[in-house]
Backbone as a printed PyTorch tensor [residue, N CA C, xyz], in Angstrom:
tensor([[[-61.2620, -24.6740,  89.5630],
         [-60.9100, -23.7570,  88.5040],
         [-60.2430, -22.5430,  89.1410]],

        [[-59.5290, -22.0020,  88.6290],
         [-58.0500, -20.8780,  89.6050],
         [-58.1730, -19.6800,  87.7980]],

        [[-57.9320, -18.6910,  88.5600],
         [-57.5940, -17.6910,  87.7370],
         [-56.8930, -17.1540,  87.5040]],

        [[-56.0850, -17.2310,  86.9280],
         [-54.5300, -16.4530,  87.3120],
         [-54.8130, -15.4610,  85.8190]],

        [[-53.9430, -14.4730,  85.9750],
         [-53.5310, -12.9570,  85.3450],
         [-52.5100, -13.0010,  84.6080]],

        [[-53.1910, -13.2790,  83.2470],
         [-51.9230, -13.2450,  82.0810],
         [-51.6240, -11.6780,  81.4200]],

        [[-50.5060, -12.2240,  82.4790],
         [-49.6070, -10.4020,  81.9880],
         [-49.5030, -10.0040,  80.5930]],

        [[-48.9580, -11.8320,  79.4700],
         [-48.3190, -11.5610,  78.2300],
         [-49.7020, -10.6960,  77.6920]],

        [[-50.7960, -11.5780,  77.7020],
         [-52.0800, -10.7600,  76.9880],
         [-52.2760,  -9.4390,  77.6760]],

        [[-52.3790,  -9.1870,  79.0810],
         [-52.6640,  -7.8210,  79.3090],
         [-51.6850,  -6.7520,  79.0420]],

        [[-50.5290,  -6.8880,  78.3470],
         [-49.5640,  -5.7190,  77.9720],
         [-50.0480,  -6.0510,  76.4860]],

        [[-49.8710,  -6.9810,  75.7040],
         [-50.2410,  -7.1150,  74.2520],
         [-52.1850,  -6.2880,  74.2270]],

        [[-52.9550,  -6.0030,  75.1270],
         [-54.0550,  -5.4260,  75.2050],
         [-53.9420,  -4.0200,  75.0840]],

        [[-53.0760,  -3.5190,  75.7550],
         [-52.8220,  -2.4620,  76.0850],
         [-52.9990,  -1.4540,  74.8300]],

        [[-53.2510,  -0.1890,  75.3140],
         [-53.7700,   0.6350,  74.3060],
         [-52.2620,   1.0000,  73.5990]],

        [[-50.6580,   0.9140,  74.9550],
         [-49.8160,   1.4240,  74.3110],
         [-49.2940,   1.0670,  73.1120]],

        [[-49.5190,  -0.3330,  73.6920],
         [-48.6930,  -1.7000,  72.5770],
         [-49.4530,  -1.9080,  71.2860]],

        [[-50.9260,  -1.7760,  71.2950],
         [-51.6340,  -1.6660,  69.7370],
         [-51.2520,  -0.7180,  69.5100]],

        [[-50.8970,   0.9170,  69.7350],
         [-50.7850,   1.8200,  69.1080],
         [-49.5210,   1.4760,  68.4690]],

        [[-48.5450,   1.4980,  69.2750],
         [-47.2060,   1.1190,  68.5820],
         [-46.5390,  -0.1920,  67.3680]],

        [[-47.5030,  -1.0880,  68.1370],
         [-47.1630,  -2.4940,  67.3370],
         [-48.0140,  -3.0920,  65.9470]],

        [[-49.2680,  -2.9490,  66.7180],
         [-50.5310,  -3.3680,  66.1980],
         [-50.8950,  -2.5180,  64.8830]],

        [[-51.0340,  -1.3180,  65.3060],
         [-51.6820,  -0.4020,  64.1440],
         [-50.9010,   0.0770,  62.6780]],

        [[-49.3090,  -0.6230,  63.2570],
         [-48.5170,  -0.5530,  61.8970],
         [-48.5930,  -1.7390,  61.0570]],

        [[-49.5280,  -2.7200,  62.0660],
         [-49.2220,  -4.0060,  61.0870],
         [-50.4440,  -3.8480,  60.4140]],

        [[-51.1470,  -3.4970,  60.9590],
         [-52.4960,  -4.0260,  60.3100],
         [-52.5280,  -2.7270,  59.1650]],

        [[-51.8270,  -1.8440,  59.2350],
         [-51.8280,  -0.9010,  57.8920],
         [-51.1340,  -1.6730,  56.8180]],

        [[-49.7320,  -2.2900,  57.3040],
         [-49.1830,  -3.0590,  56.2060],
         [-50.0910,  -4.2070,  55.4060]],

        [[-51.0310,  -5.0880,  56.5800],
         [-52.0110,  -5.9680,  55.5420],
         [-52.7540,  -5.2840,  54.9240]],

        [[-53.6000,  -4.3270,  55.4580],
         [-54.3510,  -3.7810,  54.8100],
         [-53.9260,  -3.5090,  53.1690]],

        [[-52.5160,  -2.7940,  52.9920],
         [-51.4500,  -2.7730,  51.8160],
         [-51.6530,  -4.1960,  51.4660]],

        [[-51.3760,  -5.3250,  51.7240],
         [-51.0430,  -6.2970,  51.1970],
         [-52.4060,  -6.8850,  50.4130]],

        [[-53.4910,  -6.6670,  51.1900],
         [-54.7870,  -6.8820,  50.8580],
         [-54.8510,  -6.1590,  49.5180]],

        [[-54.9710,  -5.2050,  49.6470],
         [-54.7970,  -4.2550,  48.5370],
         [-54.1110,  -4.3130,  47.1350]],

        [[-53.2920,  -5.1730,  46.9380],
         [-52.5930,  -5.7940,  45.4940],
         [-53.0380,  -6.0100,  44.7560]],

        [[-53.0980,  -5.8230,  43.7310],
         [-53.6910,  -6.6370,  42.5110],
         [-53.3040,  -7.7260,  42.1080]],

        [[-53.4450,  -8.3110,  41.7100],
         [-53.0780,  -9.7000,  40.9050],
         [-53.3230, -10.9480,  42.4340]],

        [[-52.7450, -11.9390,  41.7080],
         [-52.8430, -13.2110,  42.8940],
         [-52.4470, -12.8480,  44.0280]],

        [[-51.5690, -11.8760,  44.3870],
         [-51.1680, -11.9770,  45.8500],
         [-52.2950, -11.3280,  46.1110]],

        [[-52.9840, -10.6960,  45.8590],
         [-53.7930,  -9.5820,  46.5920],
         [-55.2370, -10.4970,  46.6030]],

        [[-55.5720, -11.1740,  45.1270],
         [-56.8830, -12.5330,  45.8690],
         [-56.5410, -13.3570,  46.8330]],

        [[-54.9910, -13.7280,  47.0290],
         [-55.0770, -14.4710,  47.9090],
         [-54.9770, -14.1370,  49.4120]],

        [[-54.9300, -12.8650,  49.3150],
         [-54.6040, -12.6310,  51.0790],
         [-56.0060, -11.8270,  50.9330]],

        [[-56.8120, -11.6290,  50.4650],
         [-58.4620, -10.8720,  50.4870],
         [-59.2170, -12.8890,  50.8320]],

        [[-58.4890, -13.6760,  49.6140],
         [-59.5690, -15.1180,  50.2440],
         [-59.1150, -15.7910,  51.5800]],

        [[-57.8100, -15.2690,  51.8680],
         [-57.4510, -16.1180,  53.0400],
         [-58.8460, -15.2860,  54.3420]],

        [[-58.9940, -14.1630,  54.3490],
         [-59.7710, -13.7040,  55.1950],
         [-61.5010, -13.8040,  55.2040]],

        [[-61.4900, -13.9330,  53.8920],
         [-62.7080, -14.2810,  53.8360],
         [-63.7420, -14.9220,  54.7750]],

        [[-63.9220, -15.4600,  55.3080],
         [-64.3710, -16.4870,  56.8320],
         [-64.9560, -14.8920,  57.9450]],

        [[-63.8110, -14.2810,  58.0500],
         [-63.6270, -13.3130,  58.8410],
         [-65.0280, -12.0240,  58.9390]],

        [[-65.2630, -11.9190,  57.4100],
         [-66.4940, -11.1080,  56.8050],
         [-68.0650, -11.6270,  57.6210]],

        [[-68.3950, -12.7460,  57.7060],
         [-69.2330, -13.2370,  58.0650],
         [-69.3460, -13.6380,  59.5340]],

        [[-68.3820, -14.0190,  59.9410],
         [-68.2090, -14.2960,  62.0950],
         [-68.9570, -13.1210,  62.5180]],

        [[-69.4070, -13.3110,  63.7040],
         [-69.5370, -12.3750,  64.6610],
         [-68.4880, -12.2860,  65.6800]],

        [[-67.4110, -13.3280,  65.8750],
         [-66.3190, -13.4660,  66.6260],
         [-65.5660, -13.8560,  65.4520]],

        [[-64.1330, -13.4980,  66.2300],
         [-62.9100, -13.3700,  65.4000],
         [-62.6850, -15.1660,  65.1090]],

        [[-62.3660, -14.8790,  63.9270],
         [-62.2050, -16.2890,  63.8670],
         [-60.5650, -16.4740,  64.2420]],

        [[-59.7090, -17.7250,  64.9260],
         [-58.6460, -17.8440,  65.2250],
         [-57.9950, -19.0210,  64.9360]],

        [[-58.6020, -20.1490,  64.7510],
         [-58.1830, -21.2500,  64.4470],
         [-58.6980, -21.9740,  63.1020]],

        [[-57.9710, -22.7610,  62.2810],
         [-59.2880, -23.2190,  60.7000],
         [-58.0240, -24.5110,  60.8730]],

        [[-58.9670, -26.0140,  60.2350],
         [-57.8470, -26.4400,  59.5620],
         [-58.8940, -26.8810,  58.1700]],

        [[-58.4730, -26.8350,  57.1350],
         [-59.1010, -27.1050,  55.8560],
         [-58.8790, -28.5550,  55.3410]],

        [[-59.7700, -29.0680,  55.1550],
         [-59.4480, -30.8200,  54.2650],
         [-60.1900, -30.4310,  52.8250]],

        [[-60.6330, -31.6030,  52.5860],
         [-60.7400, -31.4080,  51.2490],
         [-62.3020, -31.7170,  51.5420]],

        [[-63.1630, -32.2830,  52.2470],
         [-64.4240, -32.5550,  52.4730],
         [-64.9430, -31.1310,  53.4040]],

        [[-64.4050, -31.1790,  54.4110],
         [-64.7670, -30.1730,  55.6830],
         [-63.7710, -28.6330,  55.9080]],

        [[-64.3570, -27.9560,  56.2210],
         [-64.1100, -26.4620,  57.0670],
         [-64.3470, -26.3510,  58.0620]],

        [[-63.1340, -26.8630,  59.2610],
         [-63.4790, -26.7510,  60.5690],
         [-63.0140, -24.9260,  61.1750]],

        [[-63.6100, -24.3100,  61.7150],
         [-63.0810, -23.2750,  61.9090],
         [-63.5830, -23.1270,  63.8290]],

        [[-62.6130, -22.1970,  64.4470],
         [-62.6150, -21.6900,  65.5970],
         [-63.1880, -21.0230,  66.2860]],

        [[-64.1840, -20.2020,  66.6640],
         [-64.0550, -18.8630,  67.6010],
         [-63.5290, -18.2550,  68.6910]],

        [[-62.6630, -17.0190,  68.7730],
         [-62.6520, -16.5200,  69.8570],
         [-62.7920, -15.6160,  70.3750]],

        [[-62.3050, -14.6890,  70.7230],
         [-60.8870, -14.8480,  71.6800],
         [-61.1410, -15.9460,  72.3770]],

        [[-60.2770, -17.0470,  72.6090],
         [-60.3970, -18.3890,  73.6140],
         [-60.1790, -17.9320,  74.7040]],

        [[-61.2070, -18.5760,  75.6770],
         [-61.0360, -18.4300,  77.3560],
         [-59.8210, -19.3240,  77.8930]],

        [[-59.0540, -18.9000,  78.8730],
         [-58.2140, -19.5310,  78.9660],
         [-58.2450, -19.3970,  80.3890]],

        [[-58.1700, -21.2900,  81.0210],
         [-58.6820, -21.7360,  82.2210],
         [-57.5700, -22.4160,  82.6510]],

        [[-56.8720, -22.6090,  83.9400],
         [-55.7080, -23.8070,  83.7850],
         [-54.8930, -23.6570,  83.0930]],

        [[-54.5660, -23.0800,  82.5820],
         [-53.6870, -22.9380,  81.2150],
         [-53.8890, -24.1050,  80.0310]],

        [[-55.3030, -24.0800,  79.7320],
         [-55.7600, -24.7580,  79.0870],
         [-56.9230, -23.7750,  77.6970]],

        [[-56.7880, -23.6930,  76.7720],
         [-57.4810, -22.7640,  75.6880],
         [-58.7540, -23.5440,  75.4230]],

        [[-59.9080, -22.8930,  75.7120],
         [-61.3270, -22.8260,  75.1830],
         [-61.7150, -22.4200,  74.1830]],

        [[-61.8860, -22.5890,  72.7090],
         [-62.7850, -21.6970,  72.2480],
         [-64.1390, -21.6270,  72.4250]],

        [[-64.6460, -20.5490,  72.2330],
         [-65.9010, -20.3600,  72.0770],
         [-67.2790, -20.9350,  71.0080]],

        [[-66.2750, -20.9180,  70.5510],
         [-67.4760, -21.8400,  69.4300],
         [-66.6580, -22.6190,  68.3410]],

        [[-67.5970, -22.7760,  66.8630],
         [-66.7810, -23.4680,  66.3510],
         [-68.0820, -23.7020,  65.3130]],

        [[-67.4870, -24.1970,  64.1420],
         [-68.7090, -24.5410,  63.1740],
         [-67.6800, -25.3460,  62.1730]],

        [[-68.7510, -26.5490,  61.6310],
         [-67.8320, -27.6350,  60.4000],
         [-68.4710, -27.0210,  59.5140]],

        [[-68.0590, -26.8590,  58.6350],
         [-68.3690, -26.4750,  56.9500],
         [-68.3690, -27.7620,  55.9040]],

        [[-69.6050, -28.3500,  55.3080],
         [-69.4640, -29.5550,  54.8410],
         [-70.5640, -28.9380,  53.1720]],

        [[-69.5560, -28.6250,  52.4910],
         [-69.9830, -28.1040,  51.1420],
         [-71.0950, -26.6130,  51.5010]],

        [[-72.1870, -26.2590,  51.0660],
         [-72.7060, -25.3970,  51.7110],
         [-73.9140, -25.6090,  53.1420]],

        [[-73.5000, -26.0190,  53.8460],
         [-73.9160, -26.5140,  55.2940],
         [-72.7740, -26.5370,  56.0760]],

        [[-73.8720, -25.5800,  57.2220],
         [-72.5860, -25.5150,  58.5370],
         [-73.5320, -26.2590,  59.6190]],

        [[-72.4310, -26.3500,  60.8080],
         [-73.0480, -27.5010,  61.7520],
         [-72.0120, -26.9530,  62.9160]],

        [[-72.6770, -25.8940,  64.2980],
         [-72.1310, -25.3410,  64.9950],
         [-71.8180, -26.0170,  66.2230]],

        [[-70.7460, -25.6310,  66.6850],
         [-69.9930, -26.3590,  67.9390],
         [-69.8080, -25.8940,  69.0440]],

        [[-70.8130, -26.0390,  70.0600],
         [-70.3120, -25.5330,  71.5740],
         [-68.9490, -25.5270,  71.9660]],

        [[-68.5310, -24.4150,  72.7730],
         [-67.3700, -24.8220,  73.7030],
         [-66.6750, -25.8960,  73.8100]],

        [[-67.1350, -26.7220,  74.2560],
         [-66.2760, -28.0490,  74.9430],
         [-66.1560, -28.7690,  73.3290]],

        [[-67.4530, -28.9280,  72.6450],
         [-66.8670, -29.8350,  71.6650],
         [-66.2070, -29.0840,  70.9100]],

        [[-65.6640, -27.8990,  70.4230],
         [-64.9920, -27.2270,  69.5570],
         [-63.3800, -27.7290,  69.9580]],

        [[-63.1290, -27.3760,  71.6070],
         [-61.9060, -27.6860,  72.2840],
         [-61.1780, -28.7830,  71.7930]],

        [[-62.4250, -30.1740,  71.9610],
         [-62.0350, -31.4260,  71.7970],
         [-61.7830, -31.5790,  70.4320]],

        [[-62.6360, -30.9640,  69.7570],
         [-62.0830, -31.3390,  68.1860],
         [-60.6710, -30.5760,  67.4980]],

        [[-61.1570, -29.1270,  68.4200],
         [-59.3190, -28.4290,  67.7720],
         [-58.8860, -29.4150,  68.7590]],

        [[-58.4710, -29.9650,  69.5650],
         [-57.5470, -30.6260,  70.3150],
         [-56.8410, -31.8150,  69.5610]],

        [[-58.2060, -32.4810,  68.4540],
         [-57.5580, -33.6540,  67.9700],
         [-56.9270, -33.5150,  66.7540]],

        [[-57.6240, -32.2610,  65.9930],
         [-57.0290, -31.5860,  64.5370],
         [-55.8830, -31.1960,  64.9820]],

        [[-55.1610, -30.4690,  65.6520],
         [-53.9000, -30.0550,  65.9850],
         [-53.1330, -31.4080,  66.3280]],

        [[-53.3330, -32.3750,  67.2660],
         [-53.1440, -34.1390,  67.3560],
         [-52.7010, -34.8860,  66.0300]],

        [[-53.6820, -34.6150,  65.2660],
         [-53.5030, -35.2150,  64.0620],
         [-52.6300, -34.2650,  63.1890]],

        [[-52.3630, -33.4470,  62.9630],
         [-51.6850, -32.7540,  62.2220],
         [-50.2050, -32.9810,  62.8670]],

        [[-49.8990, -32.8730,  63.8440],
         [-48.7620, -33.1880,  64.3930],
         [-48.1080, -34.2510,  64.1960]],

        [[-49.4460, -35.2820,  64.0300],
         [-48.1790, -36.9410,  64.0190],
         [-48.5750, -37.0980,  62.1930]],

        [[-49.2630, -36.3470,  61.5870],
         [-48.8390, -36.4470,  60.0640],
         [-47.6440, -35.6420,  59.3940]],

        [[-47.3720, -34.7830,  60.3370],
         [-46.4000, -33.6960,  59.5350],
         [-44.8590, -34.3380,  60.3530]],

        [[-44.8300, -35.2060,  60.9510],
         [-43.7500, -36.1490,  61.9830],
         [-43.8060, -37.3280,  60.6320]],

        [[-45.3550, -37.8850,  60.4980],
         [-44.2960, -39.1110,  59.4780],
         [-44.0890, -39.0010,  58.5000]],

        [[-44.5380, -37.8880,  57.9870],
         [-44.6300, -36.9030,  56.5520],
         [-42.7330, -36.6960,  56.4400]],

        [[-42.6790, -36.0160,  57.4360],
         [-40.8390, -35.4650,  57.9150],
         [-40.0460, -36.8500,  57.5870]],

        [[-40.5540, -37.8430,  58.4150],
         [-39.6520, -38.6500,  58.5020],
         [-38.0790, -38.7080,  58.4560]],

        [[-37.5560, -39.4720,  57.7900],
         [-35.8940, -39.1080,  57.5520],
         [-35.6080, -37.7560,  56.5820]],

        [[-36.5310, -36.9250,  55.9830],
         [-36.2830, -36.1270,  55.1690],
         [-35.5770, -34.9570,  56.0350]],

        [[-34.5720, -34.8390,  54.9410],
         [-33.8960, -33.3430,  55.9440],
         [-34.4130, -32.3130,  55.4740]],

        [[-34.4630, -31.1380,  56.7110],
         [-35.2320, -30.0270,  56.4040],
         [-34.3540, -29.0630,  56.8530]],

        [[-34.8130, -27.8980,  56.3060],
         [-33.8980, -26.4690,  56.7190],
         [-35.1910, -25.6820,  57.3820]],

        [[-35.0670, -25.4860,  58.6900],
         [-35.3520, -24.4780,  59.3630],
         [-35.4070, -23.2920,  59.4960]],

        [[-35.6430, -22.4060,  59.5470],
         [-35.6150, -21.0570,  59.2260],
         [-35.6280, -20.1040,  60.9330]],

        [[-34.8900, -19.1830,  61.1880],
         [-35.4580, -18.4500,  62.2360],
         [-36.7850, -18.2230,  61.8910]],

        [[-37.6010, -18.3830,  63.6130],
         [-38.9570, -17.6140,  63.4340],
         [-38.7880, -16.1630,  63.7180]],

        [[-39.1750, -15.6900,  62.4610],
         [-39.3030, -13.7720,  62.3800],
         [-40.2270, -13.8000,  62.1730]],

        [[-40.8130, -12.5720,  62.1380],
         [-42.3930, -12.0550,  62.1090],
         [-42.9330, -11.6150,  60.7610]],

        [[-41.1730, -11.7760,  60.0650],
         [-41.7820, -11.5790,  58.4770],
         [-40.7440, -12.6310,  57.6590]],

        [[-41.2250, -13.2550,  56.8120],
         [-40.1900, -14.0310,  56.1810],
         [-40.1970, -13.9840,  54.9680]],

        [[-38.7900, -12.7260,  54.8190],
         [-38.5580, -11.8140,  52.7870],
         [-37.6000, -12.9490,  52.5620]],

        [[-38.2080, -13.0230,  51.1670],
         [-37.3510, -13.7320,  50.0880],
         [-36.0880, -12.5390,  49.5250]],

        [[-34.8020, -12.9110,  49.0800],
         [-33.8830, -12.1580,  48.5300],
         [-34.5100, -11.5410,  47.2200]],

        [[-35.1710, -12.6540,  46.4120],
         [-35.7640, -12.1330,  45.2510],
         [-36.8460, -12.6800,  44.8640]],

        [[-38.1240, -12.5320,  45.7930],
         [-39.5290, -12.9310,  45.5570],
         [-39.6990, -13.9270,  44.1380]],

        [[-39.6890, -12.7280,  43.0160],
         [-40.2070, -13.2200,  41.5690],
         [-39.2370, -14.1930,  41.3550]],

        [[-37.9120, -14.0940,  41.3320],
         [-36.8830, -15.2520,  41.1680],
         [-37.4420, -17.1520,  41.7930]],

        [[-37.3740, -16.8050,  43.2180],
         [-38.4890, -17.6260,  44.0290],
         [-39.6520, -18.2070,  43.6860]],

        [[-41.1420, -17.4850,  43.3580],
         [-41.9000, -17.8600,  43.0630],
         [-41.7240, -18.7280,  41.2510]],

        [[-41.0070, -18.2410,  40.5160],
         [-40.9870, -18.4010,  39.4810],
         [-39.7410, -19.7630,  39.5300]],

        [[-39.3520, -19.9300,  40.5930],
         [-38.3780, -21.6600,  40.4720],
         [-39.7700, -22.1790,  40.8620]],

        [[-40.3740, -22.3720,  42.6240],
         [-41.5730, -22.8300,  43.1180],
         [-42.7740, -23.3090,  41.5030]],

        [[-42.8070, -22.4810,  41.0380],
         [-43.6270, -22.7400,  39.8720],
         [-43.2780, -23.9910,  38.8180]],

        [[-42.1740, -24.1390,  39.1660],
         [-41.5710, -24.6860,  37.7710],
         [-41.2840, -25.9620,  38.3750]],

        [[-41.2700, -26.2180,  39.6520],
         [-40.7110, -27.7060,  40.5040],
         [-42.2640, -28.0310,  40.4860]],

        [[-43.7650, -27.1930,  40.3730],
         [-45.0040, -27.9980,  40.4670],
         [-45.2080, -27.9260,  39.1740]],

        [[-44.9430, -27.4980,  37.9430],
         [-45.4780, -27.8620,  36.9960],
         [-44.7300, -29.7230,  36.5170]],

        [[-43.0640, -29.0400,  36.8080],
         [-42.3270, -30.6910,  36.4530],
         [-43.0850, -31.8360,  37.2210]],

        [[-43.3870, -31.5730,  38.7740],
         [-44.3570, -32.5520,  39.0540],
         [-45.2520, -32.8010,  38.5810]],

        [[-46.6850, -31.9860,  38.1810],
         [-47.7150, -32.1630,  37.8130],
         [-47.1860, -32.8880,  36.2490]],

        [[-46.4860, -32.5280,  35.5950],
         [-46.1360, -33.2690,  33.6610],
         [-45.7250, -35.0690,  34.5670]],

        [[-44.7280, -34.9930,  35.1620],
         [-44.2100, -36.2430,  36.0170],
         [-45.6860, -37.0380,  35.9070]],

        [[-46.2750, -37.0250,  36.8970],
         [-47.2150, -37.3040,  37.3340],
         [-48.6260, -37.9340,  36.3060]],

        [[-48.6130, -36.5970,  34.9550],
         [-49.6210, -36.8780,  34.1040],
         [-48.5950, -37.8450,  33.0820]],

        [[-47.2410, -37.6210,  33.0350],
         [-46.5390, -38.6140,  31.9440],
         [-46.3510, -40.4310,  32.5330]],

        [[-46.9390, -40.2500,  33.6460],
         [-46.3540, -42.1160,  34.5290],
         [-48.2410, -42.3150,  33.9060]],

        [[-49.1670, -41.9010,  34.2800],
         [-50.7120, -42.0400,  34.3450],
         [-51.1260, -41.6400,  32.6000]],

        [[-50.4320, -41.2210,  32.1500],
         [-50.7610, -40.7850,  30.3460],
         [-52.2170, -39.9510,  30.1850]],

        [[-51.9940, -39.0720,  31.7590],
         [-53.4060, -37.7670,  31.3670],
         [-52.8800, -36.7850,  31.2730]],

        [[-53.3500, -35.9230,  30.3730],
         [-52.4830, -34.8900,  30.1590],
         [-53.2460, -33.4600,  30.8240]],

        [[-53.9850, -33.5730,  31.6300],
         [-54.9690, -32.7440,  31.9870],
         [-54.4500, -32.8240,  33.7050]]])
């Protein structure tokens, strides 16, 4: 096991770089948290998890049975990421995960997500987007309000082939 000195994290640590970087963002969520209506439940439930950890939570993937979630900050060995813990969420029962098995299981959830969202893709063409650190719509409400209207035509689609109207 070798230790090497990750610069990227020890300047992103730095008291200069939270003051400058850090402390404007987290005022802006804080704002965003703060909304009323759906945007504002939904970025108060996305954190939710967060209220209850004693460590930051960093990693989740959600199914429809289970709540696998992360702890960290992850130790990082080899250039290989540890988390610290880890807990499944299976309706109201949790079931906590040492180190190593947390690793192995984010190892295979990230595994599996990868070769579903590959055959998911398949021949479908996609538009890419630069990665920015914020991604504005020209006209949000315009946006959300097409998005709305391509899942309701699905959902009528869907209940008009099956004849439920619910």
């Amino acid at each position: 096991m070798t230790y090497r000195r990750d610069l990227f994290y020890e300047i992103v640590a730095s008291a200069d770089f939270q003051a400058a970087m850090v402390g404007p963002m987290i005022d802006d969520f804080v704002q965003k948290m703060k909304r009323p209506g759906a945007d504002g439940a939904t970025y108060r439930g996305f954190i939710e998890d967060w209220l209850y950890l004693q460590r930051p939570l960093f990693d989740r993937f959600k199914g429809v049975r289970y709540n696998i979630q992360f702890e960290g900050p992850p130790l990082i060995i080899d250039q290989h990421e540890y988390p610290l813990g880890g807990y499944i969420e299976r309706q109201l029962e949790w079931a906590k995960l040492g180190p190593v098995d947390a690793r192995e299981l984010r190892q295979r959830l990230r595994g599996a997500v990868d070769g579903i969202v590959d055959d998911w893709i398949g021949g479908r063409p996609m538009q890419y987007l630069p990665s920015i650190a914020q991604k504005p719509f020209k006209d949000r409400a315009a946006v959300d309000a097409a998005d709305h209207a391509v899942i309701r035509d699905f959902v009528a689609s869907r209940n008009s082939r099956t004849g439920d109207d619910q």
